[in-house]
C-alpha positions in Angstrom: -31.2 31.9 -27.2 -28.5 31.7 -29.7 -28.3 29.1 -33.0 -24.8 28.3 -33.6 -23.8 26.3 -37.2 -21.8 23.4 -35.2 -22.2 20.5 -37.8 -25.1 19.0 -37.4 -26.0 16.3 -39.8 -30.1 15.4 -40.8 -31.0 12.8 -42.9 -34.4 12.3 -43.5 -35.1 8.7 -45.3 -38.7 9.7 -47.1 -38.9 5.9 -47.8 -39.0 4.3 -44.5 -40.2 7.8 -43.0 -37.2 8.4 -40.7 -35.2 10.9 -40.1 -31.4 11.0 -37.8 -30.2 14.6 -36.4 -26.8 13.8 -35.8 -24.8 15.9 -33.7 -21.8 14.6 -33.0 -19.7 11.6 -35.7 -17.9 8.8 -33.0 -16.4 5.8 -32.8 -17.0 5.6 -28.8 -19.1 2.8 -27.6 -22.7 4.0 -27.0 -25.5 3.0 -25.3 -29.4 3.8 -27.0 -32.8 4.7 -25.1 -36.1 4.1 -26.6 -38.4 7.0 -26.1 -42.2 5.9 -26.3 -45.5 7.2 -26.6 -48.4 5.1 -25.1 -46.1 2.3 -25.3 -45.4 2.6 -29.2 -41.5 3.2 -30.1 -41.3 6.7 -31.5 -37.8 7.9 -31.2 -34.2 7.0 -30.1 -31.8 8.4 -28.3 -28.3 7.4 -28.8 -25.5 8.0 -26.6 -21.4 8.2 -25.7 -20.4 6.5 -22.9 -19.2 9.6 -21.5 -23.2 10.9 -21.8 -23.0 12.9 -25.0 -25.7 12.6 -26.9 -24.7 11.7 -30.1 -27.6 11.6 -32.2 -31.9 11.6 -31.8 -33.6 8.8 -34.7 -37.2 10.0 -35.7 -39.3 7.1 -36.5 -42.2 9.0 -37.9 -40.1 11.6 -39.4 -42.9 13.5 -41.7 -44.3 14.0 -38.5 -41.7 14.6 -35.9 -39.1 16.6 -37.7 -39.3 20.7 -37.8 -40.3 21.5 -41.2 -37.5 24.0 -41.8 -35.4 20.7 -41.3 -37.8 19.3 -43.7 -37.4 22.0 -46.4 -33.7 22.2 -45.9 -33.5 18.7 -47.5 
């Protein structure tokens, strides 16, 4: 396993408690899938048309996000 530095963008909004790992910036429509846990909405998924994914939302961020992503704020 490699990591490679190719631009990826997280915000993490301490406010509202979310957080967006953005991995690709695009003007290309794109479609979203909801990803649940016993039915509650936890995270999105958001892609190109083409099937990139473009970016993963966080809705419980100080939970879901890697705390080195948290510390790197």
């Amino acid at each position: 396993m490699s990591r490679i530095d190719s631009g990826v963008l997280v915000s993490w909004d301490e406010e509202s408690n979310t957080a967006s790992i953005e991995f690709a910036q695009c003007d290309r429509p794109r479609w979203t899938v909801p990803v649940t846990d016993n039915e509650k909405l936890i995270a999105t998924l958001r892609f190109a048309d083409d099937g990139e994914l473009l970016e993963v939302e966080l809705l419980d961020a100080e939970k879901q996000l890697p705390r080195g992503l948290r510390a790197a704020r």
